[in-house]
C-alpha positions as CSV (number, residue, x, y, z in Angstrom):
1,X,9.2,9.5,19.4
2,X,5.5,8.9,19.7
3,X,5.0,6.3,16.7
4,X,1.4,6.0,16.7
5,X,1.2,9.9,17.2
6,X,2.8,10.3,14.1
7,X,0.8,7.8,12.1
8,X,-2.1,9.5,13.0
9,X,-0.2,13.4,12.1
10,X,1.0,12.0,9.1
11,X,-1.9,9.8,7.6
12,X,-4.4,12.8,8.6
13,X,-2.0,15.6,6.8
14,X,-1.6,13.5,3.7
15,X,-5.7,13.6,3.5
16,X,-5.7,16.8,4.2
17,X,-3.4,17.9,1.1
18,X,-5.0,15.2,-0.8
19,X,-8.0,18.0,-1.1
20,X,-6.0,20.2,-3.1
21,X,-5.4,17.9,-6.2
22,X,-9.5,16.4,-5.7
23,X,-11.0,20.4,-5.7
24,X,-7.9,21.7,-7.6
25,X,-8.7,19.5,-10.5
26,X,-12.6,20.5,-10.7
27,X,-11.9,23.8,-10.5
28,X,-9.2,24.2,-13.1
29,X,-12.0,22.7,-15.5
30,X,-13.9,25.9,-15.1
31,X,-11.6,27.4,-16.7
32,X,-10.3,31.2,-16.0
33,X,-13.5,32.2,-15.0
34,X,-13.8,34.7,-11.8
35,X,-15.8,32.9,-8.9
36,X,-18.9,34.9,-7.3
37,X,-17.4,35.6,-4.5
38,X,-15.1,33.5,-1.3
39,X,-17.3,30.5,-1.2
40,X,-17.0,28.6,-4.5
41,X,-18.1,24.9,-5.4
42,X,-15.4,23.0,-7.1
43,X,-17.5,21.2,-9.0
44,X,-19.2,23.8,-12.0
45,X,-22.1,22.8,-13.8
46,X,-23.7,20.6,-14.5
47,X,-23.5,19.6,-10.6
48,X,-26.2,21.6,-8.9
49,X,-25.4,21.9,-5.0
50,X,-28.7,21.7,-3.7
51,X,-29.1,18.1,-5.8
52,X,-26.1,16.7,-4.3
53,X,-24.5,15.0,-1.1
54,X,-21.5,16.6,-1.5
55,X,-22.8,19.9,-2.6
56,X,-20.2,19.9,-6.0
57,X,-17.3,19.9,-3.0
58,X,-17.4,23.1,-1.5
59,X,-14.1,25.5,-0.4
60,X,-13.0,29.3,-0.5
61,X,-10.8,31.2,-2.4
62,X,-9.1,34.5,-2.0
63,X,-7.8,34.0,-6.1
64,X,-10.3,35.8,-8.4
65,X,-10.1,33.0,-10.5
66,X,-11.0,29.6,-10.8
67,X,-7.9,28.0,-12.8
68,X,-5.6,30.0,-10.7
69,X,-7.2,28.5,-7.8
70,X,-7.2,25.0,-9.1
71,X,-3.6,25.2,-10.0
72,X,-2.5,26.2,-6.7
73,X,-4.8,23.8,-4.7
74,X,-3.2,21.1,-6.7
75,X,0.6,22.5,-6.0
76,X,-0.3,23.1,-2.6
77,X,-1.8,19.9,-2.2
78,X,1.3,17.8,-3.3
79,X,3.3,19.8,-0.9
80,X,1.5,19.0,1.9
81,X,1.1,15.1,1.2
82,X,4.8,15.0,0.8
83,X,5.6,17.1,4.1
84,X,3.1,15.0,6.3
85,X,4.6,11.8,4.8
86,X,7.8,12.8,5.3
87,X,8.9,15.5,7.5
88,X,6.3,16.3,9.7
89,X,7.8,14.7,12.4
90,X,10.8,16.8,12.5
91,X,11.5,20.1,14.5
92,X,8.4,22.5,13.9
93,X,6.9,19.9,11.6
94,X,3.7,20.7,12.8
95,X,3.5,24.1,12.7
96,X,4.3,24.2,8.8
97,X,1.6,21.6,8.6
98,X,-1.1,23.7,10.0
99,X,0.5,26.7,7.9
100,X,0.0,24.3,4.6
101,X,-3.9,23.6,5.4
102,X,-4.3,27.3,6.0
103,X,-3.0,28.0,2.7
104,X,-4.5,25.2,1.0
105,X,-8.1,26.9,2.6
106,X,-7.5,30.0,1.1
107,X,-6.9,28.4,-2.3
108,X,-9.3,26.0,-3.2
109,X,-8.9,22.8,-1.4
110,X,-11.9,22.6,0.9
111,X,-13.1,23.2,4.0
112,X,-13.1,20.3,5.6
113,X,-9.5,18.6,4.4
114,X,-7.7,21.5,5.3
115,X,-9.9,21.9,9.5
116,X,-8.5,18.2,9.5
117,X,-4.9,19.0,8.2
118,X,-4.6,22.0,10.8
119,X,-5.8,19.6,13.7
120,X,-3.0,17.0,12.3
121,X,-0.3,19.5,12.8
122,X,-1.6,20.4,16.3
123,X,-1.0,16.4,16.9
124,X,2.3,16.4,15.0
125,X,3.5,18.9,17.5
126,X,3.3,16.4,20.5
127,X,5.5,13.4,18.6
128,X,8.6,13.9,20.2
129,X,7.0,15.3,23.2
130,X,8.0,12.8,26.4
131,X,5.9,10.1,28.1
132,X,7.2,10.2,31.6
133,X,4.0,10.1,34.0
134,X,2.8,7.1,35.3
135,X,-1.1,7.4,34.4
136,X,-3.8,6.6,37.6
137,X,-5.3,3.6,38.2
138,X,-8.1,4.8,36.5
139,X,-6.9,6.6,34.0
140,X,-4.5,3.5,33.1
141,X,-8.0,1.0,32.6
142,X,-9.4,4.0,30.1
143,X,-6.0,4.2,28.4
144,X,-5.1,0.5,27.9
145,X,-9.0,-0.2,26.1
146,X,-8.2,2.8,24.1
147,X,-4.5,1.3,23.3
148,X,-6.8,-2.0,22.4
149,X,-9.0,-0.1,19.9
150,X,-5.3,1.2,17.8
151,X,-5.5,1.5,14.9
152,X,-9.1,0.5,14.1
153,X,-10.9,3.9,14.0
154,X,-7.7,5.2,11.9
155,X,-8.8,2.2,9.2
156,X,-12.1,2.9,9.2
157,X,-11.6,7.0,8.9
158,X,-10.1,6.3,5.7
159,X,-12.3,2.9,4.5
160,X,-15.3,6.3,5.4
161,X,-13.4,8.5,3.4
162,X,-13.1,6.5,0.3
163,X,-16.1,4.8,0.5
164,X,-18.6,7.6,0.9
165,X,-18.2,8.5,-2.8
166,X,-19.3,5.1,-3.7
167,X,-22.3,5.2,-0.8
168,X,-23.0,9.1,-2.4
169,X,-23.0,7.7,-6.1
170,X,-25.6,5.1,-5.4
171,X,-27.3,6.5,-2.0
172,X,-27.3,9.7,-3.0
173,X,-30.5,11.1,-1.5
174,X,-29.7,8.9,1.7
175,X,-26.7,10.9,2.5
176,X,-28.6,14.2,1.5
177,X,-31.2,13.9,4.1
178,X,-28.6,11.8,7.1
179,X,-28.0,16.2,8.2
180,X,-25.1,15.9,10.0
181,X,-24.5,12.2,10.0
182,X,-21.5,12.7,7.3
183,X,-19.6,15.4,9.3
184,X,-20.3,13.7,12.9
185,X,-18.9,10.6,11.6
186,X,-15.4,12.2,10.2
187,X,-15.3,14.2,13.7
188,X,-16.1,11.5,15.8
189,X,-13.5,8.9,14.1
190,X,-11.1,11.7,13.8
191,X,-10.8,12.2,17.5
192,X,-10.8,8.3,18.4
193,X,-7.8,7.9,15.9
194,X,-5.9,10.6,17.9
195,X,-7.2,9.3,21.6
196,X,-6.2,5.8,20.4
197,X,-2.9,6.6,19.1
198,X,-1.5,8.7,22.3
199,X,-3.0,5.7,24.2
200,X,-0.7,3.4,21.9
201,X,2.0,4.9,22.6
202,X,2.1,5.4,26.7
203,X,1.1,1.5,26.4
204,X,4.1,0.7,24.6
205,X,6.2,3.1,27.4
206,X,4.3,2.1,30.1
């Protein structure tokens, strides 16, 4: 088994269904109210999207109202933690954690938790996949600074993650006019978490 591999599934699915329960419990405040249309913001008055970083968390629904779609972004959610904590590491683990962040998509639990949950599951399919070739000479230097890096841009995906609500709180307009600094920086740690965790693990079998 791939250990670091599944870290990185399992730590990334659990954030992923941790977006149902953060949207699901904004939009069950709005009550049973039917949204405008597929693109909703969590977040109901009086957060005004255009005033803030996060734009009042944004997501989609396909549930023609807003409680309804809170309720099940919150179940949804809480499935999904548990599976990626859990199970996602057993036979076709992946595949019903990418079917989990679709569904949490559909209901209410953002746009971006769930794009990272489906990418987790794509990752959770290659844990028990084998390490068997010997990397170049090349390709070995590349891997082993990688394997050095594990599991620092994991830690600081999730110090981001938590701390950008504090940064947004008090930096608010900062983060509003940084364009696609926000986004780049969850893609960009996102990828070196799952580079530096299949590193990790053809160190320790290599």
């Amino acid at each position: 088994m791939r250990k670091a591999t599944r870290i990185v599934a399992a730590l990334f699915g659990a954030f992923a269904g941790f977006g149902g329960p953060e949207h699901g419990y904004f939009e069950i405040l709005r009550g049973n109210v039917r949204p405008d249309g597929l693109m909703i913001a969590a977040m109901g008055p009086p957060c005004e999207p255009e005033k803030v970083w996060n734009l009042c968390e944004p997501a989609m629904t396909i549930i023609p109202s807003y409680l309804a779609t809170g309720i099940l972004a919150f179940v949804i959610g809480l499935i999904t933690m548990v599976w990626a904590a859990a199970f996602v590491h057993r036979k076709n683990g992946g595949l019903v954690l990418i079917l989990l962040s679709i569904a949490l998509l559909l209901v209410g639990g953002g746009l971006f938790p769930p794009v990272i949950g489906i990418v987790a599951g794509l990752v959770a399919t290659r844990i028990n996949a084998p390490l068997t070739r010997q990397p170049s000479h090349f390709y070995g230097k590349v891997l082993r600074f990688l394997a050095r890096l594990w599991p620092w841009p994991l830690v600081a995906f999730f110090v981001w993650a938590s701390g950008q609500f504090v940064i947004g709180y008090f930096f608010n307009e900062f983060l509003q006019q940084s364009g696609l600094l926000v986004p780049l920086l969850i893609i960009g740690l996102l990828v070196l978490s799952i580079l530096t965790g299949y590193a990790r693990d053809v160190h320790d079998v290599v």
